[in-house]
N, C-alpha and C positions, 0 to 999 in steps of 0.2 A: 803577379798581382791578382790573377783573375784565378789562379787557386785558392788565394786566402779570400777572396770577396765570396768563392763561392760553397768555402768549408762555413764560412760566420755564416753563411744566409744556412748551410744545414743545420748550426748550433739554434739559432734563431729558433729551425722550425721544430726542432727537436724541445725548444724548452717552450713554444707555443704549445704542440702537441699536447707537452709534461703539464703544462698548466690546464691545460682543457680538461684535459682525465682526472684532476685532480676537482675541478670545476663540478663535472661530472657526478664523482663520485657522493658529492659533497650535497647536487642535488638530488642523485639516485636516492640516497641515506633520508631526506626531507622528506622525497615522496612515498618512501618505504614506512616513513614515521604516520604519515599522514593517512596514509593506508589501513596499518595497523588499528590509528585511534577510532577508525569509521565503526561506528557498531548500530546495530538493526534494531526497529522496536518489535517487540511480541505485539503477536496479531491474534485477533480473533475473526473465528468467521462460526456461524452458522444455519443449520440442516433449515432449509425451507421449515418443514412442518415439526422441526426442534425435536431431531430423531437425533439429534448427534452433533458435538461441536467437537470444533479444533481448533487449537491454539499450537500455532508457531512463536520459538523462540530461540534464535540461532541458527544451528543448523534442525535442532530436534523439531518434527511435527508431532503433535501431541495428539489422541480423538478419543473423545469417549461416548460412547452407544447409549443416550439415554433411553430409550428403549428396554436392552437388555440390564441395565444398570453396571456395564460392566466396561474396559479399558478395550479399545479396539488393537489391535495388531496388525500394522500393516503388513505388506505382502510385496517385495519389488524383488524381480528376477534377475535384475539389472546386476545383484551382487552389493554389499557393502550397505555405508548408510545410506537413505533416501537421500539426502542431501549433505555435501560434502564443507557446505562455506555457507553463510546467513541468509535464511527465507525471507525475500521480501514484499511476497504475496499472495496470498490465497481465499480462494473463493468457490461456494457451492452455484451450480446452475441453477435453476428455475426450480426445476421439478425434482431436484436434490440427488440425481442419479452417477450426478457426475462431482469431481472436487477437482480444483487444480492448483498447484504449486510452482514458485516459482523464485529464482532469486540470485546470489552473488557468484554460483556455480556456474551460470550458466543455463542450466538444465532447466527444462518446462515438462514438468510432470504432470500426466491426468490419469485417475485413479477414479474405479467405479465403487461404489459407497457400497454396493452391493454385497462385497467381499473385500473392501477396503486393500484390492491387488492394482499397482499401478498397472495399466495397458500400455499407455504410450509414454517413451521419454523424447524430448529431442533437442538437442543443442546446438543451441544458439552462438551466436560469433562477440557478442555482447552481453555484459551485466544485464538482467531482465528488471522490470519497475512494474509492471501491472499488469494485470490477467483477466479476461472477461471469458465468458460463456452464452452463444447465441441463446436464446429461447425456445427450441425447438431442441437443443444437445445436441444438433450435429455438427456444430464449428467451435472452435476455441481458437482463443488470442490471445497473443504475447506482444506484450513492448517493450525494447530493450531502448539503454541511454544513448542510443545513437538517435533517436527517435521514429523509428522506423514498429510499424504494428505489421506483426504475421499473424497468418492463418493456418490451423489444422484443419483437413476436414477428416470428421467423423463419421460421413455417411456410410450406413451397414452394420454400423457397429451394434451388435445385441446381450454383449454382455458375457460372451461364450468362448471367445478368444481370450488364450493367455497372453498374448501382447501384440500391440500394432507398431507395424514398423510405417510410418508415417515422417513427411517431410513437410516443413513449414515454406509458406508462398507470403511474398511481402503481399499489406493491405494497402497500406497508406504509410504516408509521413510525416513528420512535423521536421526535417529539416534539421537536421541536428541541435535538436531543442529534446533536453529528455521529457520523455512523456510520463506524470506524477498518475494519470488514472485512468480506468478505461470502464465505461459501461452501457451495456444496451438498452434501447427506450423501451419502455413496458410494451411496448406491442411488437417490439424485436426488427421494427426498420430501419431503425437508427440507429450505428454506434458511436459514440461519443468519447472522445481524447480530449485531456488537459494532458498544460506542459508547464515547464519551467518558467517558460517567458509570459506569462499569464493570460494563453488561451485556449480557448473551447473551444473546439472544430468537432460540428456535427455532420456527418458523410450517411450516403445511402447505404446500409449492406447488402451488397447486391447478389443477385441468384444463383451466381457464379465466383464466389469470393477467391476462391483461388486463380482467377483473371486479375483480379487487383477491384480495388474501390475507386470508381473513376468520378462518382457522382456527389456535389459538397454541397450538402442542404442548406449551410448557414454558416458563420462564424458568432459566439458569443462573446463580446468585447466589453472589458471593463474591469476586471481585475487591476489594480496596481501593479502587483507581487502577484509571483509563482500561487499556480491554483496547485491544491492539495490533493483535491477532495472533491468527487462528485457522490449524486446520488440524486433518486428519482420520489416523486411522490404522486399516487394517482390522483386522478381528475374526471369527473363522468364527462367533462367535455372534452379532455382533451387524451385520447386511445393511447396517445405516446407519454403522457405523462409532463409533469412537470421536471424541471431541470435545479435543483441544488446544488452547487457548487459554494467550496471554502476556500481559505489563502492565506498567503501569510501578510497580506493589508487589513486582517483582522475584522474580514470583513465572512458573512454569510448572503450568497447572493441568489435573485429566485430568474430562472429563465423560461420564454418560450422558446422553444429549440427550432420549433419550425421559422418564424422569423430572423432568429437570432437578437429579439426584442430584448433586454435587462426588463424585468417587469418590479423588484425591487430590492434595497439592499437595505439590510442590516449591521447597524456597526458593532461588531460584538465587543470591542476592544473597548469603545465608550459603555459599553454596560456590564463591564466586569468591575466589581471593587476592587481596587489600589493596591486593598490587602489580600485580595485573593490569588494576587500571581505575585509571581519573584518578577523583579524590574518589569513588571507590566506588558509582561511578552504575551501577547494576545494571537499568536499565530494559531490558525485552525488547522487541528492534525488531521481529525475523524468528525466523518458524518454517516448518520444513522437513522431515515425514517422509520420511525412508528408504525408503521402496515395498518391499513383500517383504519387510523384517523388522520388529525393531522398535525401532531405534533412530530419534531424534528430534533434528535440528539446529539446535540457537538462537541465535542473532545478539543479542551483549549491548552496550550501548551504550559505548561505550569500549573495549572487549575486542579485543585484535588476534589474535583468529583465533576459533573457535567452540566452544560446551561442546554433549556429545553427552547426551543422555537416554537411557533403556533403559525400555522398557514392558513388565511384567511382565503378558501377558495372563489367565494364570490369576484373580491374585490383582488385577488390573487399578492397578498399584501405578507412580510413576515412580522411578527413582534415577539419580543422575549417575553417567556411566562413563568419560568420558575428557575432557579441556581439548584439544586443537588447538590450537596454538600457533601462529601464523605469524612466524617468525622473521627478524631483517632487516627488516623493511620497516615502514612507518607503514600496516598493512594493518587497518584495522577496516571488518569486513563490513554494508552498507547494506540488504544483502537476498539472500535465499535462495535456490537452484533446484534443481531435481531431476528426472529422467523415470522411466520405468516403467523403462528398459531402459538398459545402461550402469555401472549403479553409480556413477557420481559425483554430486559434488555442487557446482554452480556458485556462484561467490561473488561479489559485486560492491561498489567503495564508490566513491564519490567524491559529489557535488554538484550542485545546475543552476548556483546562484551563488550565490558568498557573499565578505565582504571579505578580500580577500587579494590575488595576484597578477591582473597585468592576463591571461589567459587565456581560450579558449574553453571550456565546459564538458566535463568531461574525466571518465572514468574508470578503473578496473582491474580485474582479470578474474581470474580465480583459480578452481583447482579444488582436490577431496580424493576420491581413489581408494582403495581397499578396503573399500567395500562388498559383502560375497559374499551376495546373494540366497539361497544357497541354507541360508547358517548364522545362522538371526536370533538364534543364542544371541551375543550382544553381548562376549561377552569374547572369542570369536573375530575379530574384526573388529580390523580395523590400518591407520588412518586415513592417508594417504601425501598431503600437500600436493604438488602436482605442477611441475615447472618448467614455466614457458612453453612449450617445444618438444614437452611432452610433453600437452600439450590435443589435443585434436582440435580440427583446421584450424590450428593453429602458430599460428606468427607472422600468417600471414592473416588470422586469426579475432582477435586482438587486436587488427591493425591498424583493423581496421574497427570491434569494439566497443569500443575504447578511445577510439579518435580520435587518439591519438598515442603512442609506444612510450617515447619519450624525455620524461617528466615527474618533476620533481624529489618528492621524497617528502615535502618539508615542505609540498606544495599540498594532500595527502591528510591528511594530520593537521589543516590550519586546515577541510580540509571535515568531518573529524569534528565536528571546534568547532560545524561552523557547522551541520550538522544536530540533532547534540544541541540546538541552543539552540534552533533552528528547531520539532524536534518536542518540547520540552517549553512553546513558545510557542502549537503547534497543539491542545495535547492536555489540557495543564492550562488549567481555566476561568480566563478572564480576571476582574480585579476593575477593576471602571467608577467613575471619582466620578460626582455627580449631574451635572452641567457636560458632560461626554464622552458619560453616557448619552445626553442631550439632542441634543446636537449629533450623536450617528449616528443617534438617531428623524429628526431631521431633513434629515440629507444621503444616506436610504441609498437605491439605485439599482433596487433592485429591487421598487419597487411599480407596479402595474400601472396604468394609463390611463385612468380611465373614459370609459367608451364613449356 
């Protein structure tokens, strides 16, 4: 009797076992799916004094030299492509000498604009989300979706080395909360992290970053929903700057960082027309100050073209001043750019991949002229979307950051689709049954070996 009780209890565990793997397999394929449909938005970023922009889209970083009027070529020793899986960040330092990349690889590249040859690669144990650059260019930062901020340091570097072999040191954390932005205050005291869970943690950066960031000047509380989007705006009173931040509570919000005061919000959601977004999805992707005045450029998700803010320094107050329209085109803006010098403002949308047309990863380029430096009073300002020819570097400069000149307009509207779905997949917390929990404690890849 106690052979057959204890052949059934094998059969039992054998057909538990059979069911698990089958369980398994059923989630692995879900999450394999889900994986797949994730797709990046193209970014733009540009050169301080708008010596040169670049535009990621996928895995390709695209740069062209306006300057020389001509397609840059990058330079990595590393072997192979600069990046292997979708860029999800990049940004010039202060004084434009430095560019850094970042994104699904893994990999945090920085790369001097000098010779457009990356120096340093270094990889990370996590997906990367945001990238900063001290004010001075001797530190770089990386955030990865664990929520953990490292640090490179760069000191010595002059430009003459073929590559640094450099290791990253945690700064800080947000707690396994992914971190959506990272930026430093204008006077380079302060770095500043948003997350997922909707906050802003301003920390000292201290003189020794690679000790760790021990010091937290403030928290900024008030977001709903996940912040997006930071970004600064000068202040003759205040050396650090003021604090902008976006979200997806459809809101634009103005901070003092040193108290962690809200000083005021704007609801962008209530002042977009009905008809200007698809289902009224008012999340805010991109923001982008104006340099020298004070108007403030925001990339709404759906929105085909951009709403301008006006920031009242006195009374440190925001209010909507103008809607941008982009007319014709299925042009909804994926991300924002701007330099000190120039007056314009760079626009970028498209996708790395998403289902739609069999295509290579593809984007679109777009500017808006009339910004006069010299009149920040905002009702003076006369925002001009510019034709193609009338860009600096023409048609060159598209050929190269586009990828292709001749693309049909309905591939741009399925890549709206396919971001919006993408970033409110990355950004709104996931809900696990007990079954899925289980199955990614157990298949997930980044535990370490013991030694």
């Amino acid at each position: 009797m106690e052979g057959a009780e204890m052949e059934e209890a094998r059969v039992e565990d054998r057909e538990h076992d059979h069911n698990n793997t089958q369980e398994d397999a059923q989630i692995e394929e879900s999450e394999q799916k889900n994986k797949d449909a994730e797709v990046a938005p193209a970014l733009v970023s540009v050169h301080p004094t708008q010596n040169s922009v670049a535009v990621a889209v996928g895995s390709d970083l695209r740069v062209f030299n306006l300057l020389d009027n001509c397609a840059v070529n990058l330079v990595d020793e590393s072997g192979g492509a600069s990046h292997n899986d979708s860029i999800r960040c990049i940004k010039y330092g202060t004084n434009g000498k430095l560019f850094v990349s970042a994104g699904d690889d893994k990999l945090f590249k920085v790369w001097s604009t000098d010779c457009w040859r990356c120096i340093s690669t270094v990889v990370s144990e996590k997906r990367l989300s945001a990238v900063a650059i001290s004010n001075d260019g001797l530190h770089v930062c990386f955030a990865d979706k664990f929520g953990v901020v490292w640090v490179v340091d760069l000191a010595g570097f002059d430009g003459s080395e073929a590559s640094l072999d450099k290791k990253a040191a945690p700064l800080l954390s947000h707690y396994c909360s992914i971190i959506t932005s990272l930026e430093f205050s204008l006077d380079g005291r302060f770095i500043v992290s948003a997350d997922r869970d909707s906050k802003i943690r301003v920390t000292v950066f201290p003189s020794k970053p690679l000790d760790g960031a021990h010091e937290i000047q403030s928290f900024c509380l008030g977001h709903t929903e996940f912040v997006s989007c930071l970004a600064f705006i000068s202040s003759p009173d205040s050396p650090q700057g003021i604090l902008v931040s976006g979200g997806g509570d459809s809101t634009v919000r103005l901070w003092d960082i040193i108290s962690g005061s809200l000083l005021d919000t704007c609801e962008v959601g209530a002042k977009v027309e009905s008809d200007a977004t698809e289902g009224n999805c008012s999340i805010i992707t991109g923001i982008c100050t104006i340099l020298d005045c004070t108007l403030i450029a925001v990339a709404i998700q759906s929105l085909r073209g951009i709403m301008l803010l006006a920031c009242n320094l006195p009374s440190r107050t925001l209010s909507v001043t103008k809607l941008v329209s982009i007319i014709g085109e299925n042009f909804v803006p994926t991300s924002l750019g701007s330099s000190i010098s120039g007056g314009l403002l760079w626009m970028v949308t498209g996708a790395s991949k998403f289902r739609g047309p069999d295509i290579s990863p593809c984007s679109r380029v777009k500017g808006i002229s009339g910004f006069n430096k010299n009149s920040p009073d905002s009702s003076e300002q006369e925002p001009v979307v510019l034709a193609d020819t009338e860009l600096p570097g023409g048609v060159k400069l598209l050929e190269k950051l586009q990828g292709s000149m001749l693309i049909d307009e309905k591939v741009f509207l399925v890549a709206a689709d396919a971001v919006k779905t993408a970033m409110c997949n990355l950004l709104n917390k996931k809900q696990y049954s007990d079954e899925k929990r289980e199955f990614r404690k157990r298949t997930r890849n980044d535990k370490k070996k013991k030694q």
